[in-house]
C-alpha positions as YAML, in Angstrom:
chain: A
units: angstrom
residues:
- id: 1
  name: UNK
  ca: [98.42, 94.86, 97.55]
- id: 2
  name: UNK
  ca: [95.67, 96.99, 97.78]
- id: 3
  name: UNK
  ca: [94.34, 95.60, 100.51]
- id: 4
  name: UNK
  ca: [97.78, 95.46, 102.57]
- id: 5
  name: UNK
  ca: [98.51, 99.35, 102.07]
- id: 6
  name: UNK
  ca: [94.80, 100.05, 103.35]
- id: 7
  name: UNK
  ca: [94.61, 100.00, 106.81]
- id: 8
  name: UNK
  ca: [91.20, 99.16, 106.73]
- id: 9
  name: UNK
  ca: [91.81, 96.47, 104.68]
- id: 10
  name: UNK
  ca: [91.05, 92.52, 105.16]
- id: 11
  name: UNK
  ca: [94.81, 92.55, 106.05]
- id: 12
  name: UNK
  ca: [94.87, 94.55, 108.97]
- id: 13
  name: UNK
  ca: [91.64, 93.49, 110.17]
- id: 14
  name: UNK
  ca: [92.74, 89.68, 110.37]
- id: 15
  name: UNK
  ca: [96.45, 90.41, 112.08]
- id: 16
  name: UNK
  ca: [94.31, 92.16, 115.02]
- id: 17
  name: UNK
  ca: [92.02, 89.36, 115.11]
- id: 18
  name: UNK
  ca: [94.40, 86.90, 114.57]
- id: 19
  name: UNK
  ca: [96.85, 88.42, 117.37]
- id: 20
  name: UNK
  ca: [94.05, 89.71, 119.80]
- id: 21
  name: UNK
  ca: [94.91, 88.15, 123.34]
- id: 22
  name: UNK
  ca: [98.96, 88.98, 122.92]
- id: 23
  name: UNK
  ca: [97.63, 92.42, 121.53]
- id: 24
  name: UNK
  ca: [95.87, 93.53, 124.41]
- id: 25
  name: UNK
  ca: [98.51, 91.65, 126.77]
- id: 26
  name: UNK
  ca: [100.79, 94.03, 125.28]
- id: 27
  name: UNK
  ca: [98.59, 97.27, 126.00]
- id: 28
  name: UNK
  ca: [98.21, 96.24, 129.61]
- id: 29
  name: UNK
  ca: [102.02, 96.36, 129.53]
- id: 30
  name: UNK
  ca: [102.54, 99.64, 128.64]
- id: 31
  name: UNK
  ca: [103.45, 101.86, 131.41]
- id: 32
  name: UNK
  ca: [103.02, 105.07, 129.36]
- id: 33
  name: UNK
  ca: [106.61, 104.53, 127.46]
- id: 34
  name: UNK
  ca: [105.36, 102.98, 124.44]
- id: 35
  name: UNK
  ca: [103.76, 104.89, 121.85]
- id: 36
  name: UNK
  ca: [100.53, 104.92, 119.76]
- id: 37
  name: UNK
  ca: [103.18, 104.52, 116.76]
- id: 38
  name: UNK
  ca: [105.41, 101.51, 117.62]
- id: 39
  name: UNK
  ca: [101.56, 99.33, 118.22]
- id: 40
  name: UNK
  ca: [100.71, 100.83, 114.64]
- id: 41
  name: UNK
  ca: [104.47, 99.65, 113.39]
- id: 42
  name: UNK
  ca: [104.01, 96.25, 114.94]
- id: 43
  name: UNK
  ca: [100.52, 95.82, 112.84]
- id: 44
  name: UNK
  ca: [102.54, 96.93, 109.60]
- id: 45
  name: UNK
  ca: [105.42, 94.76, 110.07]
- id: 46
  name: UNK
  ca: [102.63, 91.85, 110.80]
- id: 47
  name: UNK
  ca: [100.60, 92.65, 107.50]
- id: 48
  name: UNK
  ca: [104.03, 92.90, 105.45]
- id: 49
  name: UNK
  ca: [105.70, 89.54, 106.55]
- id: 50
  name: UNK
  ca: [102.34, 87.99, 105.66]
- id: 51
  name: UNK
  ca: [101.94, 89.21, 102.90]
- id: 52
  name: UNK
  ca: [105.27, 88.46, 101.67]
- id: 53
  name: UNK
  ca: [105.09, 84.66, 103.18]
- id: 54
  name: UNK
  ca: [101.72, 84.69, 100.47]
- id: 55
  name: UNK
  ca: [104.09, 86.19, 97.65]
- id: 56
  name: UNK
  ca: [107.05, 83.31, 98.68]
- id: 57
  name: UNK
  ca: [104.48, 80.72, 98.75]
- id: 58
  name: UNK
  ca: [103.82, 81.26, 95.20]
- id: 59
  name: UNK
  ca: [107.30, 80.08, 94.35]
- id: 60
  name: UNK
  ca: [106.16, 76.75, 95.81]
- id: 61
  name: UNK
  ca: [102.86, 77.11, 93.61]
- id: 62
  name: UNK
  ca: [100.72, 76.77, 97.12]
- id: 63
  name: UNK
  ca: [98.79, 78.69, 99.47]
- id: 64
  name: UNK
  ca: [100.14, 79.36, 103.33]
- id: 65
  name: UNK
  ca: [98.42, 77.39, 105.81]
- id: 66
  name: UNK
  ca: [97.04, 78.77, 109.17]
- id: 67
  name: UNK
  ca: [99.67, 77.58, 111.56]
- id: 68
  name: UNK
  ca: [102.19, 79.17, 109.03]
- id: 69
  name: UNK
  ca: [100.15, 82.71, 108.77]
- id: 70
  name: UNK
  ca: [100.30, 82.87, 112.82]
- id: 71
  name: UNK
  ca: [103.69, 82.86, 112.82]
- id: 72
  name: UNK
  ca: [104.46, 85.18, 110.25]
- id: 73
  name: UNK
  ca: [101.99, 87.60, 111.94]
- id: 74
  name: UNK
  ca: [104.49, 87.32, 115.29]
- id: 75
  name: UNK
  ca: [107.53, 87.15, 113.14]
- id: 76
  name: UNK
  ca: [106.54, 90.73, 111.87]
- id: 77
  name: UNK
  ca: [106.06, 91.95, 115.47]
- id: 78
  name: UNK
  ca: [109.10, 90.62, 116.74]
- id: 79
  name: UNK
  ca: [110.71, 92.36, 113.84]
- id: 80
  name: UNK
  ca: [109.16, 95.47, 114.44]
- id: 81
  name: UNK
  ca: [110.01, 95.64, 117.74]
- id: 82
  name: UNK
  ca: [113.47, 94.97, 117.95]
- id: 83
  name: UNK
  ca: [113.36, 97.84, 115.27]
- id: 84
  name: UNK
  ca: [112.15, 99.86, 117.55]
- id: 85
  name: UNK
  ca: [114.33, 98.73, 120.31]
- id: 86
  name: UNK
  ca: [117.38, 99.77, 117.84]
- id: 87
  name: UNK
  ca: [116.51, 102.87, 116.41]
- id: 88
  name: UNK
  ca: [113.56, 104.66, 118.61]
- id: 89
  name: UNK
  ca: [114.30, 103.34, 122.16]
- id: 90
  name: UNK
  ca: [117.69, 102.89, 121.57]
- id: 91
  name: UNK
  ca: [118.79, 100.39, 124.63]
- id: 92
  name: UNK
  ca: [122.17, 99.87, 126.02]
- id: 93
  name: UNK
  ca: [124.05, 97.71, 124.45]
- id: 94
  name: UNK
  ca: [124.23, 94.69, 126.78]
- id: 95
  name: UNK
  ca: [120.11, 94.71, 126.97]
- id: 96
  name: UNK
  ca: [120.07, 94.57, 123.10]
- id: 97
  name: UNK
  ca: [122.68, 91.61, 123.08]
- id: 98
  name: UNK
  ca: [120.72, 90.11, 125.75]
- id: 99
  name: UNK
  ca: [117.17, 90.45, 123.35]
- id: 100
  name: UNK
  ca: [119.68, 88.68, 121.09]
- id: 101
  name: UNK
  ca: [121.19, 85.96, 122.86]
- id: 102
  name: UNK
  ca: [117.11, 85.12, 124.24]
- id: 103
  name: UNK
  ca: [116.12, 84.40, 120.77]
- id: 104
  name: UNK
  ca: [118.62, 82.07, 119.63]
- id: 105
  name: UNK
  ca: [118.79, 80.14, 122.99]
- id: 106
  name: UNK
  ca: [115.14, 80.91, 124.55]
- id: 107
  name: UNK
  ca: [115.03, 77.72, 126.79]
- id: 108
  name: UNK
  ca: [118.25, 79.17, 128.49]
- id: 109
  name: UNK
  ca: [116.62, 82.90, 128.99]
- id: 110
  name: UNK
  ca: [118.08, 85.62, 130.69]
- id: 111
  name: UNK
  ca: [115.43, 88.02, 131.85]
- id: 112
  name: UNK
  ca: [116.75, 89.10, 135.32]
- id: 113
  name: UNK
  ca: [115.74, 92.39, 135.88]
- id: 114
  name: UNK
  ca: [114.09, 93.48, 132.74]
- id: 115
  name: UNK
  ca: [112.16, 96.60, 133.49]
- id: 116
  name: UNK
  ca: [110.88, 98.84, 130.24]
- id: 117
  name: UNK
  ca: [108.20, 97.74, 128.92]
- id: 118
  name: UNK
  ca: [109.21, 97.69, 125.75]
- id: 119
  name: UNK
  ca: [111.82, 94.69, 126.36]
- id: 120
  name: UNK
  ca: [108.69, 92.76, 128.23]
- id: 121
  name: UNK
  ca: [106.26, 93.48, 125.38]
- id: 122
  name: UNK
  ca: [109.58, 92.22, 123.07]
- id: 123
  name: UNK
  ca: [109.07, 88.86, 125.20]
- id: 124
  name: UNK
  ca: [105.62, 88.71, 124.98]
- id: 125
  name: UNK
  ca: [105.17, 88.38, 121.13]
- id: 126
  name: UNK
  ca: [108.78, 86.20, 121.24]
- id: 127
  name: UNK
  ca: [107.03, 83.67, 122.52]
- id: 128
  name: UNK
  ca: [103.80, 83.68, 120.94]
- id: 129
  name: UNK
  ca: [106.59, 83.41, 117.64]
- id: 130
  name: UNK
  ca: [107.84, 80.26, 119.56]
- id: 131
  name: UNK
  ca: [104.76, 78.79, 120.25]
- id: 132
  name: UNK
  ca: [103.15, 79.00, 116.96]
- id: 133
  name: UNK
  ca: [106.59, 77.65, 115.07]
- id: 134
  name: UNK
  ca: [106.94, 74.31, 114.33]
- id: 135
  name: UNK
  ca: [109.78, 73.18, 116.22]
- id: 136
  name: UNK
  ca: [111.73, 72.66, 112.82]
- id: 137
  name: UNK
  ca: [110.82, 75.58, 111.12]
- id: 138
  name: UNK
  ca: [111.87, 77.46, 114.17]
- id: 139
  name: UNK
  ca: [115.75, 75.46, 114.24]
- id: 140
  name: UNK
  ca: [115.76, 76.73, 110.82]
- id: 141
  name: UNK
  ca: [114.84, 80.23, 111.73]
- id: 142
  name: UNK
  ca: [117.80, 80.06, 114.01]
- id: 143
  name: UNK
  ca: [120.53, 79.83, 111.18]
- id: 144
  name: UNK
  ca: [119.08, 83.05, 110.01]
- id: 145
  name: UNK
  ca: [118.87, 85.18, 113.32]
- id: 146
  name: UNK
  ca: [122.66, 85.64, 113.95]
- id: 147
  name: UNK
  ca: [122.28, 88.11, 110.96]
- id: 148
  name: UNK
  ca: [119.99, 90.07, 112.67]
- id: 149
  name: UNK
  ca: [123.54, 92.12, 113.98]
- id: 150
  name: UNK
  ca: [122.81, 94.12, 111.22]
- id: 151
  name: UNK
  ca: [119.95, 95.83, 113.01]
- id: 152
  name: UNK
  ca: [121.94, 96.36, 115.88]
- id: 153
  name: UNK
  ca: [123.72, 98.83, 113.63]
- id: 154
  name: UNK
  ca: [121.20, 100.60, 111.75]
- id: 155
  name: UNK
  ca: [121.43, 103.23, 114.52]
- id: 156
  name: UNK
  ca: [124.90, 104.22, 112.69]
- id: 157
  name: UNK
  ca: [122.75, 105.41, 110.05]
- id: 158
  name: UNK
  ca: [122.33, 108.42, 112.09]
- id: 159
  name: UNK
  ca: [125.90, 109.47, 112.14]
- id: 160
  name: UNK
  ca: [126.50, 112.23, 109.71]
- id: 161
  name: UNK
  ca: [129.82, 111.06, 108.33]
- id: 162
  name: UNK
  ca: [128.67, 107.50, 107.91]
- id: 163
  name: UNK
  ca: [130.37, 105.79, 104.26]
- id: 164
  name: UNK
  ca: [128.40, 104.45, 101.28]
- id: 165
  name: UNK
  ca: [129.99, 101.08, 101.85]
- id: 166
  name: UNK
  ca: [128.58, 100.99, 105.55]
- id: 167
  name: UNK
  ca: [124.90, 101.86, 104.55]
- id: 168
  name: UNK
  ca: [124.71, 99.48, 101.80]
- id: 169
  name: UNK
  ca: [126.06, 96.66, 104.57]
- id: 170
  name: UNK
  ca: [123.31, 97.61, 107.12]
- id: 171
  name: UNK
  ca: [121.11, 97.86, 103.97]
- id: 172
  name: UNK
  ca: [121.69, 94.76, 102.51]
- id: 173
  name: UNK
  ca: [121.97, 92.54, 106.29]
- id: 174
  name: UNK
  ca: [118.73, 94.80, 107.43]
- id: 175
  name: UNK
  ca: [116.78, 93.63, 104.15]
- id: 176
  name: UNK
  ca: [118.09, 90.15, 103.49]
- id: 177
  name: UNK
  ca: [117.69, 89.47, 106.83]
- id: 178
  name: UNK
  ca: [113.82, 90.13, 107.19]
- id: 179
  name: UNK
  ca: [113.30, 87.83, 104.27]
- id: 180
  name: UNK
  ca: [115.33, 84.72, 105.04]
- id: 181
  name: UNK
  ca: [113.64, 84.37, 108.67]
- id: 182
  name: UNK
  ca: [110.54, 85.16, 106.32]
- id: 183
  name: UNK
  ca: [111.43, 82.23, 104.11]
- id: 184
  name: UNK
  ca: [112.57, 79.75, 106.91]
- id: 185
  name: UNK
  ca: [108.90, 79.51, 107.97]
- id: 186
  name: UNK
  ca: [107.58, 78.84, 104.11]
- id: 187
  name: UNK
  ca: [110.04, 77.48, 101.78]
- id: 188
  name: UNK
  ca: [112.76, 74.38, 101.85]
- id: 189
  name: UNK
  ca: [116.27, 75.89, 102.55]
- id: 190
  name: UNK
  ca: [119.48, 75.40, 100.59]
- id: 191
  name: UNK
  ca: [122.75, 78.22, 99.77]
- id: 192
  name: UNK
  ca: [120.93, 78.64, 96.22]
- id: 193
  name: UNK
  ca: [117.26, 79.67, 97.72]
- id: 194
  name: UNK
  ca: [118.84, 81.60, 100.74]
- id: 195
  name: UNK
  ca: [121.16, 83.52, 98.32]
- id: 196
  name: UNK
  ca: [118.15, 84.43, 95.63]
- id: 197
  name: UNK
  ca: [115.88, 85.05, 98.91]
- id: 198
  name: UNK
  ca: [118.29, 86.98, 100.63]
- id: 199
  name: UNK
  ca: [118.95, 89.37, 97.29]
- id: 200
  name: UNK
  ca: [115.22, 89.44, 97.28]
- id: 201
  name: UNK
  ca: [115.18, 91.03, 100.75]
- id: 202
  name: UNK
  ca: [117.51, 93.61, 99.52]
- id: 203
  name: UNK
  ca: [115.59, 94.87, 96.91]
- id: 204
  name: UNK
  ca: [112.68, 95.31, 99.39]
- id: 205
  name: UNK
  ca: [114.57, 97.23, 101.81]
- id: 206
  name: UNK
  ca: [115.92, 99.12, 99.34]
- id: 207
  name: UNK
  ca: [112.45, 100.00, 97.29]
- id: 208
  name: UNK
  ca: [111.04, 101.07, 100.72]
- id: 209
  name: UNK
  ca: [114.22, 103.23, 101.25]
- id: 210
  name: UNK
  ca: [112.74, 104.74, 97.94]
- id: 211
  name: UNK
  ca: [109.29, 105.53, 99.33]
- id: 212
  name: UNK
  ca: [110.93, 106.81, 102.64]
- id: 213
  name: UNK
  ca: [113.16, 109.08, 101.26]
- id: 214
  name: UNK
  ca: [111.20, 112.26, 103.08]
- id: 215
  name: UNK
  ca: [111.32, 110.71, 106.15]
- id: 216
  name: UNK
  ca: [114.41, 109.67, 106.28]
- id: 217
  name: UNK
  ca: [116.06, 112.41, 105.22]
- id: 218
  name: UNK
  ca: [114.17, 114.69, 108.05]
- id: 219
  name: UNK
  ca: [114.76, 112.16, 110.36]
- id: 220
  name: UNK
  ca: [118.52, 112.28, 109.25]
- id: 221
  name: UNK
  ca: [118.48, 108.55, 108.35]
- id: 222
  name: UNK
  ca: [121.13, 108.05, 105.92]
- id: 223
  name: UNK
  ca: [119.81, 105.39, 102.70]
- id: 224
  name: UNK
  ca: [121.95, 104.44, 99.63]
- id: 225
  name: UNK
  ca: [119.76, 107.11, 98.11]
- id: 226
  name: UNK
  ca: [121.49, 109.98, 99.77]
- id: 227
  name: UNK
  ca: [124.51, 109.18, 98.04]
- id: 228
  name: UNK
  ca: [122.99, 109.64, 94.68]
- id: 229
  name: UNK
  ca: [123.13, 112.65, 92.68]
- id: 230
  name: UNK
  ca: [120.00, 112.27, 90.87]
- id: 231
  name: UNK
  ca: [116.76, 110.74, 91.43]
- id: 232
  name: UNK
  ca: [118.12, 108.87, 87.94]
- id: 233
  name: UNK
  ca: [120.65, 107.69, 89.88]
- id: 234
  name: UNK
  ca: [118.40, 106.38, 92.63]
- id: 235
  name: UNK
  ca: [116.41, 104.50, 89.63]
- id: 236
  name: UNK
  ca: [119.59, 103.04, 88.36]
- id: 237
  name: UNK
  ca: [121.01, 101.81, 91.73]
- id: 238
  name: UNK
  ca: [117.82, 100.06, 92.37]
- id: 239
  name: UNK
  ca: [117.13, 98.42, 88.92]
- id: 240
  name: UNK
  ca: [120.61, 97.37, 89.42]
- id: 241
  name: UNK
  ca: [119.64, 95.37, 92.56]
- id: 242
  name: UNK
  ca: [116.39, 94.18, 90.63]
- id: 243
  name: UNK
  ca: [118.38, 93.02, 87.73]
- id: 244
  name: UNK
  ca: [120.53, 90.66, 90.07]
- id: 245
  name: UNK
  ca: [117.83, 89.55, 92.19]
- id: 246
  name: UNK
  ca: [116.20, 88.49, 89.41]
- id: 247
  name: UNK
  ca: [118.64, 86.51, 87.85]
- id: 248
  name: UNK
  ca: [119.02, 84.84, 91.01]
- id: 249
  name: UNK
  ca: [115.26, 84.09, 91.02]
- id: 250
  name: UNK
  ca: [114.70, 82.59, 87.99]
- id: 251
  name: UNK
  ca: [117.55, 80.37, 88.58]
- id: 252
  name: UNK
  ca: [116.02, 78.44, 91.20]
- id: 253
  name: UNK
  ca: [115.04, 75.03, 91.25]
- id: 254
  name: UNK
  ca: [110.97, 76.35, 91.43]
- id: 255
  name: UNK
  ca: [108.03, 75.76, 88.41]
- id: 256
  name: UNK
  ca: [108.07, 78.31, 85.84]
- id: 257
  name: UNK
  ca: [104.95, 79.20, 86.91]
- id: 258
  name: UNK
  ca: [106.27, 80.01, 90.74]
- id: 259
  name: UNK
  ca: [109.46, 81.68, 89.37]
- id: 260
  name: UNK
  ca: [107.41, 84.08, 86.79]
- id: 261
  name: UNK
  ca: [104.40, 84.94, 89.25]
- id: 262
  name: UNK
  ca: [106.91, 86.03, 92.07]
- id: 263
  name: UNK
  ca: [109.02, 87.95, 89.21]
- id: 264
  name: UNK
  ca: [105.84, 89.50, 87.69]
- id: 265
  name: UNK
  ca: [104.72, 90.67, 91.41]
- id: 266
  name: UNK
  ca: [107.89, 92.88, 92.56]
- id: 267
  name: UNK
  ca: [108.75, 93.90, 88.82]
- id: 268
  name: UNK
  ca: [105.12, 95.20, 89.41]
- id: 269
  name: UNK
  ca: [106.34, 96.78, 92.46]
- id: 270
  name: UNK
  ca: [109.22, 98.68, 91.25]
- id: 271
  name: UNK
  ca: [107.83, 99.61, 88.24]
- id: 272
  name: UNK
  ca: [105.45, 101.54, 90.79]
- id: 273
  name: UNK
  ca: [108.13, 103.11, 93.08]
- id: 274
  name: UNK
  ca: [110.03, 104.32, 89.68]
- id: 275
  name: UNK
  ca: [106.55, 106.40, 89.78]
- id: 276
  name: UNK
  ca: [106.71, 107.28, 92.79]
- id: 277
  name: UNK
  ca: [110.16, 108.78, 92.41]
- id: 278
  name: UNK
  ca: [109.00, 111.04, 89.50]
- id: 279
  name: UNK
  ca: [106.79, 112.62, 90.94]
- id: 280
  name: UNK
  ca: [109.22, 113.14, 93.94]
- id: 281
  name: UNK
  ca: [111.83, 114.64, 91.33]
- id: 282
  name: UNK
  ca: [108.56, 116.75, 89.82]
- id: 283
  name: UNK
  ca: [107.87, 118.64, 93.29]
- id: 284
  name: UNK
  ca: [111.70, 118.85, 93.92]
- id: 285
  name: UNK
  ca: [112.21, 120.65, 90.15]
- id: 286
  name: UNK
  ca: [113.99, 117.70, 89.34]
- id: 287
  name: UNK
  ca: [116.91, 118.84, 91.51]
- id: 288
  name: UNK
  ca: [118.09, 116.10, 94.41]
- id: 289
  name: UNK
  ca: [119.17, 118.23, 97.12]
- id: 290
  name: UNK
  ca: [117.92, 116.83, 100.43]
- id: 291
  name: UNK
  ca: [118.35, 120.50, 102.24]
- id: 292
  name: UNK
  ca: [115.13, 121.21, 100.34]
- id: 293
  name: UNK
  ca: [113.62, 118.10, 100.57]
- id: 294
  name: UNK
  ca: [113.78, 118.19, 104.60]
- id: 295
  name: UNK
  ca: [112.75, 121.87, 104.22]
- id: 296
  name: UNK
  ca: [109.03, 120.52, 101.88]
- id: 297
  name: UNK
  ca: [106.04, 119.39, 102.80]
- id: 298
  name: UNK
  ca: [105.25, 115.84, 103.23]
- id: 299
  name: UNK
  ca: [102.05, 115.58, 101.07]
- id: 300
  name: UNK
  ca: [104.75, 115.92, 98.29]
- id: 301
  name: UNK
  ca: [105.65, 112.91, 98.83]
- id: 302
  name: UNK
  ca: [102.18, 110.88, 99.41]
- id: 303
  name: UNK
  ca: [101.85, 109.57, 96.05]
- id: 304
  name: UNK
  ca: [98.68, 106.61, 96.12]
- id: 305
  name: UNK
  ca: [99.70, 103.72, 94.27]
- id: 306
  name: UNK
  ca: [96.62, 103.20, 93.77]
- id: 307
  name: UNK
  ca: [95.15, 106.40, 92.09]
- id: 308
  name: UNK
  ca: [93.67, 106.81, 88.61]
- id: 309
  name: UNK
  ca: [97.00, 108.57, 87.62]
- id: 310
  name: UNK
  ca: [99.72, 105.93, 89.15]
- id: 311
  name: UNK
  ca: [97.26, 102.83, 87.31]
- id: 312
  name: UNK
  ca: [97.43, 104.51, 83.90]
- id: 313
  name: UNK
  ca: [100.95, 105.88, 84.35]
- id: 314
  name: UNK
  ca: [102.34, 102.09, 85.12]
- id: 315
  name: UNK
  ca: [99.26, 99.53, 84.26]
- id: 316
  name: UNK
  ca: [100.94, 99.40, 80.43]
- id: 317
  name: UNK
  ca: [104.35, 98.99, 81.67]
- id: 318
  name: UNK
  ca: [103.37, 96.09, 84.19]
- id: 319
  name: UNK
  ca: [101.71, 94.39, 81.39]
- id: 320
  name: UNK
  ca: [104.73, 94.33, 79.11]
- id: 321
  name: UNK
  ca: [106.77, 92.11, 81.56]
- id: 322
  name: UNK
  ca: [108.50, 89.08, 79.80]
- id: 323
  name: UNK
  ca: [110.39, 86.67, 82.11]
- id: 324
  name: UNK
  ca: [112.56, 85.51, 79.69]
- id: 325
  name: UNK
  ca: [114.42, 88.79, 79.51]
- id: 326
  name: UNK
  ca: [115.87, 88.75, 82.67]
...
């Protein structure tokens, strides 16, 4: 983990090297549209979907192969970038269906007249996903993709008078998405491994709506945590996700050994962003109100996970984890 937040980590270093032709393909691509930002959001979303192919491997008590490792790395880009097609570059309508309708049917593409050159960098690391996916793994990616409409309306998140029940849907198809494509390229499928995979997913999204909760909430991104009164609140809505997803893990037909390390790791996790969220409620007075929150500074809310203070704060909670209470 350490390594993956550090972006001079072994991580990062191997997704540039690993991705280093379609990388600087990409650059010569750019005419001056694309920003510095999306190529460092492309090399995040490749370090997380690796490292969370490693974490769903575990269930499967194995290691990820090469072959598999490349295509996670242009899984995360692809991912990335239709992000950023969605909510930064915000396309009409009919190119983003068309982005769609080229990844579930790319042997019948239609790129007539593509012009920005953030749709041809789009089809660029597209097919270096295609190429490096074995041609099963990639029919079983397909099943998945249709949910990817979910991204197509995280831009509503922007809308001021947006409901609860709307952001959790975007929430939960955003999140559950990301790690069922995620899965298709590691793990057998079946309704039982999608559902505890796709709850899985959800608790992700929703632990790095957590972290984001500054930018967000200048950005005027609306999360499930801006309809909480209290950062308690935010706490309880998101052990309530980890208590379900959890359930659903251990349930699965995996070794003990797969279904307790994978539990362990992301119990780990949250136990970290509860931290996190502390110390956000400590520099806010312990008063929720995002007026001031948009109003603070963001080193308030650059908490390492990693510092002396966050290890001692959460090491002894980590190390009290006992699978057989969820």
């Amino acid at each position: 983990m350490f390594q993956a937040n550090n972006t001079f980590g072994i991580y990062h270093w191997y997704v540039k090297h690993a991705a280093r032709e379609t990388i600087q393909k990409s650059r010569l691509l750019n005419d001056g549209s694309i920003r510095d930002r999306v190529y460092k959001k492309i090399q995040w979303y490749m370090v997380e979907m690796v490292l969370a192919g490693e974490l769903l491997a575990k269930l499967a008590n194995r290691s990820i192969t090469k072959k598999e490792r490349e295509s996670l790395i242009y899984l995360g880009s692809v991912m990335a970038l239709f992000d950023s097609i969605v909510d930064d570059y915000k396309l009409d309508k009919e190119s983003v269906y068309r982005l769609f309708d080229n990844i579930i049917s790319p042997e019948n593409r239609i790129d007539t007249n593509i012009k920005s050159s953030i749709e041809k960098i789009f089809y660029l690391y597209l097919d270096s996903l295609i190429i490096t996916t074995e041609k099963e793994r990639w029919l079983e990616m397909k099943k998945h993709f249709y949910l990817i409409r979910f991204q197509m309306q995280s831009d509503q998140q922007l809308k001021e008078n947006i409901t609860e029940e709307k952001v959790i849907g975007i929430t939960r198809g955003k999140g559950g998405v990301s790690l069922l494509l995620c899965s298709a390229l590691i793990l057998p499928s079946s309704d039982q491994v999608d559902k505890a995979l796709y709850e899985l997913g959800v608790f992700i999204q929703m632990m790095n709506d957590c972290q984001d909760i500054y930018k967000d909430t200048v950005e005027g991104i609306t999360t499930f945590v801006h309809f909480r009164k209290s950062y308690n609140e935010i706490i309880d809505k998101l052990d309530e996700q980890r208590i379900k997803t959890f359930n659903e893990i251990k349930s699965l037909p995996f070794s003990y050994r797969g279904r307790s390390e994978i539990i362990f790791n992301f119990n780990a996790m949250f136990i970290v962003i509860c931290h996190k969220l502390h110390k956000y409620a400590e520099a806010c007075g312990n008063n929720l109100d995002f007026k001031t929150i948009a109003s603070m500074n963001r080193r308030d809310f650059r908490i390492n996970p990693f510092s002396p203070e966050t290890i001692s704060s959460c090491f002894g909670r980590i190390m009290k984890f006992d699978f057989e209470s969820f």
